[in-house]
C-alpha positions, -999 to +999 in steps of 0.1 A: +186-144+039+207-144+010+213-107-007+221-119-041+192-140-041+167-109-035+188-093-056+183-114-084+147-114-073+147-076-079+167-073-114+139-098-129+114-075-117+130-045-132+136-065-165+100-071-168+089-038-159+110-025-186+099-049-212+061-054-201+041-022-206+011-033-186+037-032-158+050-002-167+010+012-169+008+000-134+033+017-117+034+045-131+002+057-150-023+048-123-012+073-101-005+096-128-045+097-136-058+090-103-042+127-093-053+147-125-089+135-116-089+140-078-069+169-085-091+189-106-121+174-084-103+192-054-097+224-072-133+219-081-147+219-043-123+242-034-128+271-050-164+269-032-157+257+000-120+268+011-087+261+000-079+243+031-102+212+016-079+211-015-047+205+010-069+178+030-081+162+002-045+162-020-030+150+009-055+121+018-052+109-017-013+108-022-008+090+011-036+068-002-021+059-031+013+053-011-005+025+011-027+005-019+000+010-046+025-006-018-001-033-008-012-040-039+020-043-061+031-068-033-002-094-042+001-081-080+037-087-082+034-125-065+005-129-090+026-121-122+051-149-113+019-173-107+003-163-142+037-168-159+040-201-141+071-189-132+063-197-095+075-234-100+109-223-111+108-203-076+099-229-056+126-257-075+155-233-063+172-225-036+153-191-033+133-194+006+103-172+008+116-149+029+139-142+000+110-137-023+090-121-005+116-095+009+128-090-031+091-081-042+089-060-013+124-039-024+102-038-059+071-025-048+094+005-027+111+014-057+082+018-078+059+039-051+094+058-046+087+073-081+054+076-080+055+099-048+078+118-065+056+123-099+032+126-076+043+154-052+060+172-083+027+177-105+008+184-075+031+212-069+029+220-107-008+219-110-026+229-075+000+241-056-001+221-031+034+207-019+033+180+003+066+191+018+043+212+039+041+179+063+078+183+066+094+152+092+059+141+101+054+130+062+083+107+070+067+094+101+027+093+083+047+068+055+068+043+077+031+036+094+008+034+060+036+011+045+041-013+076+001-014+075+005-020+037+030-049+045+012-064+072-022-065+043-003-075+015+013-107+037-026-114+046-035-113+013-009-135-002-019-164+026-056-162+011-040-169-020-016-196-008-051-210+008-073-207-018-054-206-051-048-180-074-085-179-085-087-152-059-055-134-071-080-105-080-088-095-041-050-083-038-066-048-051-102-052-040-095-059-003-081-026+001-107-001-013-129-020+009-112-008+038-114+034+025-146+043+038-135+035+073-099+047+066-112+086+073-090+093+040-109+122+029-128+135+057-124+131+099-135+100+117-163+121+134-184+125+101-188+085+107-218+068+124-204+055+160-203+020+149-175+027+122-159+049+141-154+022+164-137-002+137-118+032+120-101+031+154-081-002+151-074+006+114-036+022+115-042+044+083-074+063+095-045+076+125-024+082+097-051+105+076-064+123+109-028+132+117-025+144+083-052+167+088-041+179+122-007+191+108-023+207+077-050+228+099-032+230+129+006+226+117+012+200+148+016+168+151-003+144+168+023+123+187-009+101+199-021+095+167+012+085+156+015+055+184-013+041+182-008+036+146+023+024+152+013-005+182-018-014+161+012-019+132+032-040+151+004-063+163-009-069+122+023-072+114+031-098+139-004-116+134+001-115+090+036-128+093+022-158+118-004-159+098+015-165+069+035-191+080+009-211+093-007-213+061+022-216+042+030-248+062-005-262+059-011-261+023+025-279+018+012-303+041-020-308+025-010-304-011-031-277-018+000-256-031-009-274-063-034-250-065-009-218-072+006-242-113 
């Protein structure tokens, strides 16, 4: 891979977002509102239930948003440079996937980078809850929810290399269909058995109940942690093969056509 060329990948990006206030909306104001109304939700339930809900369920949201703002700004990103038919001057230059994919990846960190932060600061401001209460293990819940993120986003952008950009929209659909079995805001055991079952081979409901388990508890679920991790680095593997596969059959077939 070429540096400069995700480099250049990146400034564009950071041009655009700059310039373009729906991008700007995007990054930054979604979150914004999505925690004022969980927040005061929270606050809400708390003051009738306990104030250990309002960690659990501040805590299940801001990793949430880390793994579908990651996700999505990966399939959102590639479907900017599609609508502005700027994909065609990507793939006339010397610019290899990889390359593009790896610079809208560096994008989509930056941006959740200061959303965390914005985040983690007004819920410190507003409901007391500081999220530097998970200490290392916050570290360790985000290299797992992004990897997953990753591995999704990849998937997604093969449907789209397979079907055409008339699906662009499922890059933020796809993942809210995964939150009910994701154990986000409440433990996998409130499930019927069935989705238990599937919430086991989802990395991110590891991630939430190991969340929970060093909120309540204030230790970390090594176990949890693993398994996330292994199930990680089996998507990952299967999205990037994935990937490639299609890539390779829709140059073949001419379907890429479909992307202009």
């Amino acid at each position: 891979m070429n540096p400069r060329r995700i480099h250049a990948i990146v400034l564009r990006h950071y041009f655009l977002s700059i310039h373009q206030m729906e991008r700007f909306f995007d990054a930054f104001l979604y979150p914004v509102l999505v925690l004022l109304l969980w927040g005061f939700l929270s606050t809400y339930i708390g003051s009738i239930k306990s104030s250990g809900l309002i960690a659990f369920l501040l805590g299940g949201l801001i990793l949430w948003v880390i793994f579908e703002r990651v996700n999505t700004d990966l399939g959102l990103s590639f479907m900017y440079d599609v609508w502005e038919r700027n994909i065609i001057n990507v793939l006339s230059s010397p610019i290899t996937f990889v390359e593009f994919i790896a610079g809208l990846v560096i994008v989509g960190l930056s941006k959740i980078v200061f959303s965390f932060i914005l985040m983690a600061v007004m819920a410190s401001i507003f409901y007391n809850f500081h999220i530097t209460t998970l200490g290392f293990s916050l570290a360790l819940f985000a290299i797992n929810l992004i990897i997953f993120a990753w591995s999704f986003g990849i998937f997604n952008l093969a449907l789209i290399f397979r079907f055409g950009h008339s699906i662009g929209p499922i890059t933020w659909i796809l993942p809210f269909l995964l939150q009910p079995f994701s154990a986000v805001f409440y433990p996998i055991t409130v499930l019927p058995e069935f989705f238990q079952r599937v919430a086991w081979f989802l990395p991110i409901s590891h991630v939430f109940e190991g969340m929970r388990g060093v909120l309540s508890s204030h230790e970390f679920d090594y176990n949890q942690f693993f398994v996330a991790l292994i199930l990680n680095l089996i998507y990952f593997g299967v999205s990037i093969a994935f990937f490639y596969l299609t890539l390779v059959g829709v140059k073949k077939s001419g379907r890429l056509v479909k992307l202009i």
